[in-house]
N, C-alpha and C positions, 0 to 999 in steps of 0.2 A: 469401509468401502467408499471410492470418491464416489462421488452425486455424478450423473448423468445431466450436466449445464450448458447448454450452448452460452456461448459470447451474448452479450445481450444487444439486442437492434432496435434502433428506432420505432415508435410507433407503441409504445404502452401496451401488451398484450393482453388479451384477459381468455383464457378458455376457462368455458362452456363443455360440462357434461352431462348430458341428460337421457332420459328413457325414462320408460315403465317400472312403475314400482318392478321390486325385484326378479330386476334386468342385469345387477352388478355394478349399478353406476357408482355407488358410494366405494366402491372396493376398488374401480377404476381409478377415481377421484383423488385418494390416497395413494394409490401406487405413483401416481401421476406428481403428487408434490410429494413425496419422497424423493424421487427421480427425478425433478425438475426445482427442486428447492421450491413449494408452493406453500400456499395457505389454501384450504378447503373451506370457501364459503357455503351456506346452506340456502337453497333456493328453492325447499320444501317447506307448504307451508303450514303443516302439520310438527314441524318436525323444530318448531321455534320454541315450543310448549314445552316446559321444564319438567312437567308431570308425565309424559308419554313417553319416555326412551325405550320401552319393551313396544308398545305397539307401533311406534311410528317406526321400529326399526333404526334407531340414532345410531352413530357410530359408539363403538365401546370405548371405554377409559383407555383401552391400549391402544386401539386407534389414534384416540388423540393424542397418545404421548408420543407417536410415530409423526406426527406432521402437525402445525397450527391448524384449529380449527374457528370458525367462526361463526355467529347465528344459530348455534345449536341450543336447545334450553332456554334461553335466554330472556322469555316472556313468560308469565302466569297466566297458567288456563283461562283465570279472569279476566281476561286482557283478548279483545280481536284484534286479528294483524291483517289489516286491510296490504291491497298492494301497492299504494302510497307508503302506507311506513313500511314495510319492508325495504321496500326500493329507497327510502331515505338509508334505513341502516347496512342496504347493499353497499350501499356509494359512499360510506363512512369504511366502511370495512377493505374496500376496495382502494380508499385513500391510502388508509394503516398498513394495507399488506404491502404496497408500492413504496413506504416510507420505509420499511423493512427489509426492503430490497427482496421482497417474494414475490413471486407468481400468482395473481389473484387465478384461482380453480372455480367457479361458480357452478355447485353439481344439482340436481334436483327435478322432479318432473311437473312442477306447479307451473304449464304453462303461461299463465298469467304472468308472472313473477318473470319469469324470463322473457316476455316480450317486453316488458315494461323494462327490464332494465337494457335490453336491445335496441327498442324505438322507443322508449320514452312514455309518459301516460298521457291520456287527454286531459287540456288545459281546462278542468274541469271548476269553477267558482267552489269558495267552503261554502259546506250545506250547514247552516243553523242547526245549533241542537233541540230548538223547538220542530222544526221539521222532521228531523230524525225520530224524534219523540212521537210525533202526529203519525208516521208513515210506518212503523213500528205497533202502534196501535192499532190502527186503521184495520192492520194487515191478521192484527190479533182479534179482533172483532167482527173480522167478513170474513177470513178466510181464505184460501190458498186460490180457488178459482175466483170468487167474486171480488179478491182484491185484483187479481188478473182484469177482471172488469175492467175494474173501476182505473186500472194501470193504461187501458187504451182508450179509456177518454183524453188522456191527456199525452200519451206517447204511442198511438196504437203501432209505430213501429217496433221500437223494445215490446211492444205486449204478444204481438204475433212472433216475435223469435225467442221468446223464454218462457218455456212452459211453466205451469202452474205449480211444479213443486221446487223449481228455483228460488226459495225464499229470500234469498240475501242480495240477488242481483236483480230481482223483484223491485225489492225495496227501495235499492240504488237507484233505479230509473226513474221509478216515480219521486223520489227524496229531489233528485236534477231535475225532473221537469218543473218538479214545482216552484224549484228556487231558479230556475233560466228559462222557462216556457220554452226550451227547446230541448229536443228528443236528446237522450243520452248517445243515439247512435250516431249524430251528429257531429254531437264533441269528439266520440271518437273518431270520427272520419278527419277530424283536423290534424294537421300532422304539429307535430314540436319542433320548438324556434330550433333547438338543438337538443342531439342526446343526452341525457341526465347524468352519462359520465363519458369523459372522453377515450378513446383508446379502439383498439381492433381486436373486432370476436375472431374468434375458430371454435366450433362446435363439433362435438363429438357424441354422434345418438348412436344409444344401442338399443335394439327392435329386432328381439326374441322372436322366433315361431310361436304363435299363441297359445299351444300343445306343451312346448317346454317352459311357457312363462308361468302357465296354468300350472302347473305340478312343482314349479319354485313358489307362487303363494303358497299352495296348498301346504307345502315342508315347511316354509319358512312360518306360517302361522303355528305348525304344532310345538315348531321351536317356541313362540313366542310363552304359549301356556307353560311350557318348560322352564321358563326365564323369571313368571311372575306376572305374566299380563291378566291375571285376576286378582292381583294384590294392588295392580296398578288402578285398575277400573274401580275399584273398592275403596283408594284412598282420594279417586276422582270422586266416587259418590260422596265420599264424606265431605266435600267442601261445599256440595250441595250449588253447582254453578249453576246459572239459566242455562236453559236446554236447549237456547238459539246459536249458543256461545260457538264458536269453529271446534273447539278442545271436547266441547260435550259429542260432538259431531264425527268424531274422529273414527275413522275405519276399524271397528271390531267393538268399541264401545258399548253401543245400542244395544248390543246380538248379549255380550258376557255381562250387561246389567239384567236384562232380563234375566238368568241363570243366576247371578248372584240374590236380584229378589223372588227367587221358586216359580219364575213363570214357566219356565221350559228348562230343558236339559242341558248339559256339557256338552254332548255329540250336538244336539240340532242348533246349541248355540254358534258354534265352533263350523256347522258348514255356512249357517247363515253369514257369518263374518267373511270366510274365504269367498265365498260366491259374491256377495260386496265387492270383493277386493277384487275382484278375476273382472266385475261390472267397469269398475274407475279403472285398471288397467286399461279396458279395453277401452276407455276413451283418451285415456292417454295415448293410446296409439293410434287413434284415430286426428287427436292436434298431431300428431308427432308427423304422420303422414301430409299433414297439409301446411306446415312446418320449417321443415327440416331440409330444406332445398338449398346446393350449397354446404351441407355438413358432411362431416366424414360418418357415415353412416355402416354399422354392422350388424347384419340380422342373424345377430345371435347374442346369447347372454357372456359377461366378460370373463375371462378366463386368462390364466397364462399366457398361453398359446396367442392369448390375443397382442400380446404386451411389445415383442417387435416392430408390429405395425405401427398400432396405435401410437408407440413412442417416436418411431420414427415420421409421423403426420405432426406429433408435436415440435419434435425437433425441427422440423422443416417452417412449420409456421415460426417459432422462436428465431430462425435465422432471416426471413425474409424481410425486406426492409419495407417499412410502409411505404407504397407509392401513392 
């Protein structure tokens, strides 16, 4: 079947697809470089970790034999992916697929990750690994509110906007203050000398009914128990990672260790996890909504039926010429 390719125009294009976890953006994403000669980069950032293709939901071996994939697996649960490196291996990825003569697809709902590769990160100094170390500890030895304390002696603006069981962005702020005596929310308020890659978005967010988004976790997690996501979490325990790690952290984990070590059951483990997940959706759609201004937006989950439009938005962004 020919490929569905417009002529290629000026201005480097790069689409953007994103939503809530299972909203259909990975199935978009693929349809989309099928149809558009793409590469499906990944800008989940759960979904980097080599050890988690059943929970994170990864695309399957057949998926990827249908389009390039990128950023999938690609890291050891050992291993944190800040959104520095990420964004370093976006814009490596994004080099490759333009040298390829493909469609860089960047699909994922890690806010983060897609603003940074959007606008750029804050010009933030390296923090020393003795700081990291101290700030790490600090946080291990006071505790989630008293290191909150101790976080707004020194930035009380980071400390009043991140509550107390944000550990990781906790640590962030006080790790910067310590090494620039200025507030983390500073640096970010400076903007970048320039974007980290050059080229023009078009974004395509899908934002479900939270009724129909609710009842696709729900199915989509008993598929996952179907698949193996207790064999998965069993060969995570057995590497025995720190329990700070993003990978130990990972949505359904927590809920199907407990059940693997006799705390609790399969059924209470199994809603604990979906109610988890139905939790981070629901802030997924709430960055999504303050966001997404400017994207082609559909409140609904992806489907066929969706596929003339949407195609035809991409089409129309692939022809237009950067002005």
């Amino acid at each position: 079947m020919e490929r569905d390719i417009p002529n290629p125009s000026p201005g480097q294009p790069i689409l953007v697809v994103t939503g809530p976890t299972a909203s259909g953006k990975s199935a978009l994403a693929l349809d989309a470089a099928v149809a558009f000669s793409g590469t499906v980069i990944n800008a989940d950032s759960m979904q980097v970790y080599c050890e988690l293709r059943v929970l994170t939901a990864r695309p399957l071996p057949a998926d990827e034999a249908r389009a390039p994939h990128r950023l999938f697996g690609v890291l050891s649960g050992t291993e944190p992916c800040s959104a520095g490196r990420w964004l370093g291996l976006a814009v490596a990825a994004i080099d490759e697929t333009r040298a390829a003569g493909r469609l860089p697809i960047v699909v994922g709902g890690t806010g983060l990750y897609l603003r940074a590769l959007i606008e750029g990160l804050a010009p933030v100094p390296e923090i020393a690994d003795a700081v990291r170390a101290e700030a790490r500890a600090l946080h291990e030895r006071l505790g989630a509110e008293a290191f909150r304390a101790e976080l707004a002696r020194i930035d009380p603006e980071m400390a009043q906007r991140l509550p107390a069981t944000d550990r990781q962005r906790l640590i962030r702020a006080y790790e910067v203050a310590k090494t620039t005596c200025r507030s983390l929310a500073e640096w970010q308020r400076e903007k970048m000398p320039r974007p980290p890659v050059a080229g023009r978005f078009a974004t395509i967010a899908l934002n479900p009914p939270r009724d129909v988004l609710y009842a696709a976790i729900d199915a989509r997690f008993e598929r996952m128990i179907e698949a193996g996501a207790l064999d998965e979490v069993k060969a995570l325990e057995d590497m025995n990672l720190n329990p700070t790690l993003p990978a130990a952290k990972a949505l359904g984990v927590a809920p199907l260790r407990r059940y693997l070590r006799g705390e609790t059951g399969l059924d209470e483990a199994c809603k604990a996890a979906k109610q988890a997940t139905r939790n981070y959706a629901k802030r997924q759609c709430t960055w999504l909504g303050n966001q997404i201004a400017g994207a082609d937006v559909h409140n609904t989950q992806y489907s066929e039926s969706l596929k003339p439009k949407i195609f035809s938005f991409i089409r129309q962004f692939l022809l237009t010429p950067d002005i």
